[in-house]
N, C-alpha and C positions, 0 to 999 in steps of 0.2 A: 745350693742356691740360696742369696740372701733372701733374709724375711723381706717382703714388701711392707712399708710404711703404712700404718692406718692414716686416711687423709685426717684432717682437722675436720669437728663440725662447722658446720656452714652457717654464719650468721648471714639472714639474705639480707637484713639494713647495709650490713658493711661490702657485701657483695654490691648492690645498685648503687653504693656511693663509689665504690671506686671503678662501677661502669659509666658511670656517670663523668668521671673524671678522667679518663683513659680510652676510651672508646669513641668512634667515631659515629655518628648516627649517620648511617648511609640508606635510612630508606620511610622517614618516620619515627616512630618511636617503637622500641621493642616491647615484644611480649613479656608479662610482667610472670612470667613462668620461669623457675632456673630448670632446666632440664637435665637429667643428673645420667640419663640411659634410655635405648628404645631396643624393642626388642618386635617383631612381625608387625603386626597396623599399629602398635600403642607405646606412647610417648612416659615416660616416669620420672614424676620430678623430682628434684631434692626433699620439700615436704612432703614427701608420700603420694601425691596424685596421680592418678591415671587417665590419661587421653589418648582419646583416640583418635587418629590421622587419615582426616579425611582427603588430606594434600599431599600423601606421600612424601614430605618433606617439604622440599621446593618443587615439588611435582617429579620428582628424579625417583623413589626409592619402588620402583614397580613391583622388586620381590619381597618387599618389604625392611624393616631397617634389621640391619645385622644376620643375614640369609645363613645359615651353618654353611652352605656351598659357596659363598663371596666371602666369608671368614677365613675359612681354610683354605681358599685361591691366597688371598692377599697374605696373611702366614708364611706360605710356601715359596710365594713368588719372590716376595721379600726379603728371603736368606737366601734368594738364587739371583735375583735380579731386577734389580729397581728401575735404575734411572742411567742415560747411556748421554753420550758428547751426540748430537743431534743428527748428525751425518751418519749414524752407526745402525745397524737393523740388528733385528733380534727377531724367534722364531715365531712368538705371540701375537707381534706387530702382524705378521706377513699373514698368519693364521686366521686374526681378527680380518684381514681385509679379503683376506679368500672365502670367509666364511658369509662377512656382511653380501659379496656379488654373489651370492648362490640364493639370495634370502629374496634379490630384487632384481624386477626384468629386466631386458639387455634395453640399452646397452651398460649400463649403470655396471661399470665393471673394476675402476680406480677409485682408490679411498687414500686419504690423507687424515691420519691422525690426531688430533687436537684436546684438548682440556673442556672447552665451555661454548655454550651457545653463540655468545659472541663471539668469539670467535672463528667458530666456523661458519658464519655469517660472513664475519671480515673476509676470511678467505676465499670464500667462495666469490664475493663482490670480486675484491683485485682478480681475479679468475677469468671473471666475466668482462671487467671493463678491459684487461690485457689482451682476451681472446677476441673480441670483438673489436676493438680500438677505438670504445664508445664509452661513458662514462655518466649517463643519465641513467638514474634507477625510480623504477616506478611501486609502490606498496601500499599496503591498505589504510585508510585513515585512522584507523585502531589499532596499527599494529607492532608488536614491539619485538625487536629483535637482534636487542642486546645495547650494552651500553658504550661498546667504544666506538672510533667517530663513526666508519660506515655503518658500522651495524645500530649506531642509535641516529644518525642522519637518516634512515630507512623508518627509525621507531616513530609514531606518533601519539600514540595512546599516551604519552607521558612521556616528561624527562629534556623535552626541546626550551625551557623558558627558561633567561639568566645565564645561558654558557655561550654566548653569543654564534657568528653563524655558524652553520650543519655545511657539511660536506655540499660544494652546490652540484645542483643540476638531481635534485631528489623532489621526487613528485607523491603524492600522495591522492588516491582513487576511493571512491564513496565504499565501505561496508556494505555486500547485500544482505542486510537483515531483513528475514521476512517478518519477526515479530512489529519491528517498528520502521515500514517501508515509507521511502523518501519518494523514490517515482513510483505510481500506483498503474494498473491498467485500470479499467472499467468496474471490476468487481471488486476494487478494493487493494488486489495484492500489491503484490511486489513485481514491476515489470524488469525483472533483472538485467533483460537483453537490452532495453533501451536505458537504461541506467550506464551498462558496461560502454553500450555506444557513446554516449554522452560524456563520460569519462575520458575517452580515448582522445575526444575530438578535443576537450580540456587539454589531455598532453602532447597531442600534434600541435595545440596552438603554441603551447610553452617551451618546447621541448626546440635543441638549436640544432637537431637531425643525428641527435650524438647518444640515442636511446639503445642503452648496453644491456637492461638485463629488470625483470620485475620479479621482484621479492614478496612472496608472499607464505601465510602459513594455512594448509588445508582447510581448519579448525580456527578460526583464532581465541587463542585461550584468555592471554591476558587484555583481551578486546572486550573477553564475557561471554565465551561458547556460543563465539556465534559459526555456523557452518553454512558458504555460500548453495545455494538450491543446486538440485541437480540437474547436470548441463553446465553448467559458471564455469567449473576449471577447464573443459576442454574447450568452452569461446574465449575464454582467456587465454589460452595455450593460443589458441587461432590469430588473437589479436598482434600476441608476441611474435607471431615466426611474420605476420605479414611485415613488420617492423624490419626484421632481423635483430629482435631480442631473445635473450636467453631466460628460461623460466628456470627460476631457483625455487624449491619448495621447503620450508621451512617448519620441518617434524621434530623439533624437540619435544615436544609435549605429545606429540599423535602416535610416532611411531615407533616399531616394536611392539606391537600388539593391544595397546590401552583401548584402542578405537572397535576391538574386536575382529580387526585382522591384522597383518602383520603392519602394513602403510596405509594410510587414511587414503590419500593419492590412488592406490589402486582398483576403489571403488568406481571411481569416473572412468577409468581407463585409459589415464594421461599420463605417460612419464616423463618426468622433468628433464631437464639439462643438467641439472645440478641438484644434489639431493643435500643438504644438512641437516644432522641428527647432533644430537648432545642429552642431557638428563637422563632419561632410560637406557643409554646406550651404560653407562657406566653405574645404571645402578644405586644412584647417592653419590657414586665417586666421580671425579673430575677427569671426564671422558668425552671428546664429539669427535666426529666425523666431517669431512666433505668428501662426497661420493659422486662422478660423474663418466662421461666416455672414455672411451680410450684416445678416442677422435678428436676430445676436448682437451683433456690430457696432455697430448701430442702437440698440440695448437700453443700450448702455454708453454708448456716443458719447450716448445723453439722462441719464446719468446720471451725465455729468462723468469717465466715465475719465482717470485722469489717468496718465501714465509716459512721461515729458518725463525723458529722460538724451540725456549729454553726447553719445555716440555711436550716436542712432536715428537709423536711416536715412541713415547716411555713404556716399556715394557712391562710394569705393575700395571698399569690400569687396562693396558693391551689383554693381559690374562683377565682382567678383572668382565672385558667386554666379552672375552671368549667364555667364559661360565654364564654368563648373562645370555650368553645362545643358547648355552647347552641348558638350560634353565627355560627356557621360553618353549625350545620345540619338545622335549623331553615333557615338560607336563601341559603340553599342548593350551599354554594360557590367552590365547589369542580364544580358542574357545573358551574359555573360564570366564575372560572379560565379556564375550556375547552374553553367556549365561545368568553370570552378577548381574550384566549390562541391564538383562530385562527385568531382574529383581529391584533393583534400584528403581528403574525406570517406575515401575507399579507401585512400588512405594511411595516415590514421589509425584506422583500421579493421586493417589490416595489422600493424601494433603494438600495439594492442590486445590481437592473436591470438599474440603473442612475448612480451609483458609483464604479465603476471598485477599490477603497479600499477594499471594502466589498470581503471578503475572503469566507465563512461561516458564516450560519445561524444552529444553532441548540439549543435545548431546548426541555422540553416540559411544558405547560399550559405558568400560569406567570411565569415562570425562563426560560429567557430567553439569547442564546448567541451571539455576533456576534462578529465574528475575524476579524480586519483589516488587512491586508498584503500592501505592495508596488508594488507584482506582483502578479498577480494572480497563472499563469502559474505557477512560481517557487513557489508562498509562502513566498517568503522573508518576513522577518520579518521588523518593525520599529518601537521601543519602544518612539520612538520622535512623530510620528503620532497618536498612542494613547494618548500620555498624548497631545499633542493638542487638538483633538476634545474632549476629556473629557474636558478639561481647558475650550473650547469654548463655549462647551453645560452649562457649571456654569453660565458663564457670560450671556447668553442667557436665565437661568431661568431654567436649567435642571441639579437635582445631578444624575451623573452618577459614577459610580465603573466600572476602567480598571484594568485588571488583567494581568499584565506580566511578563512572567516566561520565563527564557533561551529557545532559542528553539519553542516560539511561540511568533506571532504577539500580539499587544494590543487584548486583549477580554474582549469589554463592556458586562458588566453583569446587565442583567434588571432583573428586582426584585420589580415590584410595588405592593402595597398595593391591596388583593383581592378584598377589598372594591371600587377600583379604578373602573373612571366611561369610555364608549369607548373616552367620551372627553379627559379626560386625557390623555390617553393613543395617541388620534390623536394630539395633543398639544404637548406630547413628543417627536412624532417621527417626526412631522414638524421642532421643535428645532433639532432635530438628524440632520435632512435634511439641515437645515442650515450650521450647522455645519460640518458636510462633503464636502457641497460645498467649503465653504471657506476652507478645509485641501485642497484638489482635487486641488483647485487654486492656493495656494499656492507651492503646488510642482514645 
């Protein structure tokens, strides 16, 4: 075997100049970290630093980065079988999709394989507006759910201003957050039902009878961990069928176990028409799913569905989602996530009771929320006190993800690795803790 080359040392001036010059900025500005390896929750950079990953990545890396059981899948698979002419099946594919309908209730029985969130967004849309003959899609004012056209004509949290029009006939329905309710009842809260009714009657007015399908995520994560009350998805479900629309539920982020069971969905006791997964399904790697009836299936499959891309149903990442099971029920982390879930939870709960920023706590399992404010009382918002304790918590050894949108304070989004251990998790919130004080101080 040839020696392997020692790389060159790494100048990072000449590194950021020539990312600077070659790169495209597609989201902001990059973290000013070169990341050299990751290894279970912790990130390691070319200067020697060590972070810790409280976003799993892009919220994708559930068993944390570089699992020895997803190393030696991808190894193996890889000198037996990568990547196939689209039309071709392979034994991993058919595995992956037998295994995912044993995981979720009936009728949830077809899976079509995919790479990324958007995408099986897109797919799932064309699915719905094909099988229905309707082509209005209804989703949350916060919510995002990918970047090509249907799946970002669907998004609103971001990304709609300067690319001119969206997909038309795409509506958009109030967030029920109970932290900061828009229709109140008498004591204050959050009157969800008459919000939802209110909403509807919005999209009967708009709508030109051509209502195919409402998209929404259990969770919304990159909304800011907000989770509708309980009751919301099955009046929601009610509202869709009196329609004759289709409910797509939209679990990149929820499901596979983070929520502390296997689908966030299955708490209410609604199951969708259409299921899309992606990030935890593959792990880190580029992997989703659309998962629905047979009955749906059938309806489409006579009606020419078409969505033939370069990489459905590749057989490397196919193995990759099949260890990714055998990983989840094997160390039973759907439990692990309850268990952290409540350590974290107390944790942050603990600083809450020390830091008058601390707005809100909500979440459930590992996906975690917590909204910063400037007053509690009022809520006021401060897009400047989020991005300091995030900035703070980097420099301190912690990546965190702030989320802020018009209208709400910074909301740090915790997102560790299932595999994360309770140290980790008391390591992060000690750095949280830090880092709040010096924001606190500094006011």
């Amino acid at each position: 075997m040839a020696a392997t080359t020692p790389e060159a040392p790494l100048d990072p001036t000449a590194f950021w100049t020539r990312a600077e010059e070659h790169l495209v900025r597609y989201g902001g500005e990059f973290t000013r970290e070169i990341i050299d390896r990751a290894a279970g929750s912790h990130l390691f950079t070319a200067d020697g630093r060590t972070i810790l990953d409280f976003t799993s990545g892009q919220m994708s890396a559930i068993l944390g980065h570089s699992h020895p059981r997803i190393v030696t899948t991808v190894q193996q698979q890889i000198a037996r079988l990568d990547h196939l002419y689209s039309g071709m099946l392979s034994r991993p594919v058919l595995d992956l999709a037998t295994r995912l309908a044993a995981t979720l209730p009936a009728p949830l029985t077809k899976t079509l394989l995919l790479t990324t969130g958007a995408e099986s967004n897109e797919a799932a849309l064309r699915m719905a507006k094909l099988v229905t003959g309707k082509h209005e899609i209804v989703s949350f004012a916060r919510s995002w759910h990918g970047m090509t056209q249907g799946a970002s004509a669907a998004t609103y949290s971001a990304g709609r201003k300067g690319y001119g029009p969206a997909a038309p006939g795409n509506f958009a329905i109030p967030v029920p957050n109970s932290y900061r309710p828009d229709i109140t009842a008498a004591d204050g809260t959050l009157d969800w039902r008459r919000q939802l009714d209110l909403a509807f009657d919005l999209i009967d007015a708009q709508s030109t009878g051509s209502l195919a399908a409402c998209l929404i995520e259990p969770i919304l994560s990159s909304g800011g961990i907000i989770e509708p009350p309980p009751g919301y998805l099955a009046a929601l479900h009610a509202k869709c069928r009196e329609r004759g629309m289709l409910l797509i539920l939209d679990e990149a982020q929820t499901g596979l176990c983070r929520t502390g069971i296997w689908y966030a969905f299955e708490r209410e006791g609604v199951v969708p028409d259409i299921l899309t997964l992606s990030k935890t399904l593959g792990a880190g790697l580029p992997l989703a799913a659309v998962v629905t009836s047979a009955h749906i299936e059938q309806e489409a499959y006579e009606r020419g569905f078409l969505f033939f891309t370069t990489h459905v149903a590749d057989p490397l990442v196919a193995a990759v989602g099949n260890t990714v099971l055998d990983v989840l029920a094997e160390d039973r982390l759907e439990a692990r996530a309850r268990e952290l879930g409540r350590f974290l939870r107390a944790g942050l709960e603990e600083l809450a009771a020390r830091h008058p920023v601390v707005g809100d706590i909500r979440g459930r399992g590992l996906l975690a929320g917590l909204e910063l404010v400037v007053d509690r009382a009022t809520k006021q918002t401060s897009h400047t006190l989020g991005a300091q304790v995030t900035r703070r918590c980097l420099e301190l050894g912690l990546h965190m993800n702030i989320v802020q949108l018009p209208g709400m304070g910074g909301v740090l989004r915790i997102a560790p690795p299932l595999t994360a251990t309770r140290d980790d998790l008391a390591q992060g919130l000690d750095i949280l803790d830090q880092a709040l004080t010096e924001a606190c101080a500094a006011r």
